[in-house]
N, C-alpha and C positions, 0 to 999 in steps of 0.2 A: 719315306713316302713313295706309292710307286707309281708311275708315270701310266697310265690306262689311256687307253684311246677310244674307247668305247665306252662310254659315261655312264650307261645303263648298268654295266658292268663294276661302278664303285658300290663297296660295300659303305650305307650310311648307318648312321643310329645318329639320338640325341639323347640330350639327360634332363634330369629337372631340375628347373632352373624358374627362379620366381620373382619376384620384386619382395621389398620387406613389407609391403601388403598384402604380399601372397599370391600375386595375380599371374597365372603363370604365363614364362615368355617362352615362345617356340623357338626354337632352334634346330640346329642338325651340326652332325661329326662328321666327313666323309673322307673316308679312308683309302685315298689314292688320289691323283689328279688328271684331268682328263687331256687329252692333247690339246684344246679348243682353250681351257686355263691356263696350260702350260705360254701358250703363246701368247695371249695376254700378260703373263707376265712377265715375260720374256721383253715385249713391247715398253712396259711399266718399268725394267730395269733400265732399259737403252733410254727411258727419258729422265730419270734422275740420277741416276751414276748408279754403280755398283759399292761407290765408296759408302754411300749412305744406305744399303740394303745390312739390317741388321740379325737378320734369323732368314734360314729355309724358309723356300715356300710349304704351304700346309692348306691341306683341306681342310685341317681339326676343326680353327679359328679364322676368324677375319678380324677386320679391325675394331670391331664393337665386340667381339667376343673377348678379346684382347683384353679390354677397358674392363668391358661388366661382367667378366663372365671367367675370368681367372685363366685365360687360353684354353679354355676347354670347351667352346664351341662358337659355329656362324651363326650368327641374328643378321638376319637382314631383313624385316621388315623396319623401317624408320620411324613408324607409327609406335611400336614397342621402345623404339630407344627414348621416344618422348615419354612415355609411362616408366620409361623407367627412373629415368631422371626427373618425372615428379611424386614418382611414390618413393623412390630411395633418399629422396630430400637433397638432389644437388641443389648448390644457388649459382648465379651469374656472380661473376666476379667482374669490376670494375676496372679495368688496366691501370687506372689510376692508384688503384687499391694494395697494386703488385708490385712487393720489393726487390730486387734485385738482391741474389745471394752475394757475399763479398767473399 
């Protein structure tokens, strides 16, 4: 991934990407990281440890692209992850409900 300082300058794209009702969710790919992200995350490492940092940073995905989307892109409107979890049929789970693996 390569470190740009000039944000205008990352090369973006997105893919199609839908819910299982077909409603498509917007997204994006961006193919570099801008200095202004870089340092956010740099900020975000110094406050949970390094020990717990499990992958490179990435422009690809973010954390809901992670989840829905196979690491293959950022969603960031919140509005969409609600559509998506009720056209893809998540349910709430009950903590009571949740076993502990042994």
């Amino acid at each position: 991934m390569s470190i740009i300082t000039n944000a205008s300058s990352i090369v973006e794209n997105s893919i199609n990407l839908c819910t299982r009702k077909n409603t498509p969710i917007d997204n994006v790919q961006c193919f570099g990281i801008s200095q202004f992200n870089l340092n956010q995350i740099s900020s975000m490492r110094a406050r949970i440890g390094e020990d717990k940092i499990r992958a490179k940073e990435s422009g690809v995905y973010n954390c809901h692209g992670l989840v829905f989307a196979s690491r293959r892109a950022v969603i960031e409107d919140p509005n969409l992850i609600r559509v998506i979890i009720k056209e893809d049929g998540y349910k709430r789970i009950e903590i009571s409900n949740v076993s502990t693996p042994i």
